[in-house]
N, C-alpha and C positions, 0 to 999 in steps of 0.2 A: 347869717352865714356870710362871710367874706367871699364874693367869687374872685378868681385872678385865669388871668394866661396862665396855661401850664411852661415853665419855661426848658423843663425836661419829658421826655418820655416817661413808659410805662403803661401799668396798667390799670383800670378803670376797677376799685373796689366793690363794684356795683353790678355793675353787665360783663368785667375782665374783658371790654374791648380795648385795645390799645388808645393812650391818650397819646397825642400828636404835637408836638410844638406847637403852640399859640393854640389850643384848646381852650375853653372855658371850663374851668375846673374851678371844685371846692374842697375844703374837708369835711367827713363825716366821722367823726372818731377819729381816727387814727389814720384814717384810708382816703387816700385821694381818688374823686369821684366825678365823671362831667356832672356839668349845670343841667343837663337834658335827661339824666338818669332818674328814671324811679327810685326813691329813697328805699333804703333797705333795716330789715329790723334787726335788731342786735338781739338774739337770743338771749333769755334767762338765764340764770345760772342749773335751774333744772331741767334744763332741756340736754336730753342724751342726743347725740348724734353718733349714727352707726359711722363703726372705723372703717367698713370697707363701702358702700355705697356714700358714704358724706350724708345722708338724708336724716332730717330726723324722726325718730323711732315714734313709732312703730312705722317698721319698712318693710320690703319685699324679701329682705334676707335672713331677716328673722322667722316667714315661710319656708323657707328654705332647709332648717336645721343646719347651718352651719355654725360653728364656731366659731366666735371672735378671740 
């Protein structure tokens, strides 16, 4: 992985803490991430994620009976 300064703002694909001018940043996919971040997994294509909690399924809102 290529690390560089971030030369813009934004946010951290990883943790969505804000990256800062002159950050050490890389890329992970598509998603620019600090050098300091836990890598993150890219889910499967089988993997459902609830539309209203973001987690994936099986979640607490499928306890719930609600509809999605």
């Amino acid at each position: 992985m290529t690390e560089f300064l971030a030369r813009w703002g934004g946010l951290c694909g990883s943790c969505y803490d804000h990256i800062e001018l002159g950050d050490l940043v890389h890329y992970v996919n598509d998603d620019l991430v600090h050098v300091d971040c836990e890598p993150y997994e890219v889910p499967d294509e089988k993997t459902v994620v609830c539309t209203t909690c973001w987690i994936q399924k099986p979640c607490e809102c499928d306890d719930t009976g609600r509809d999605e």
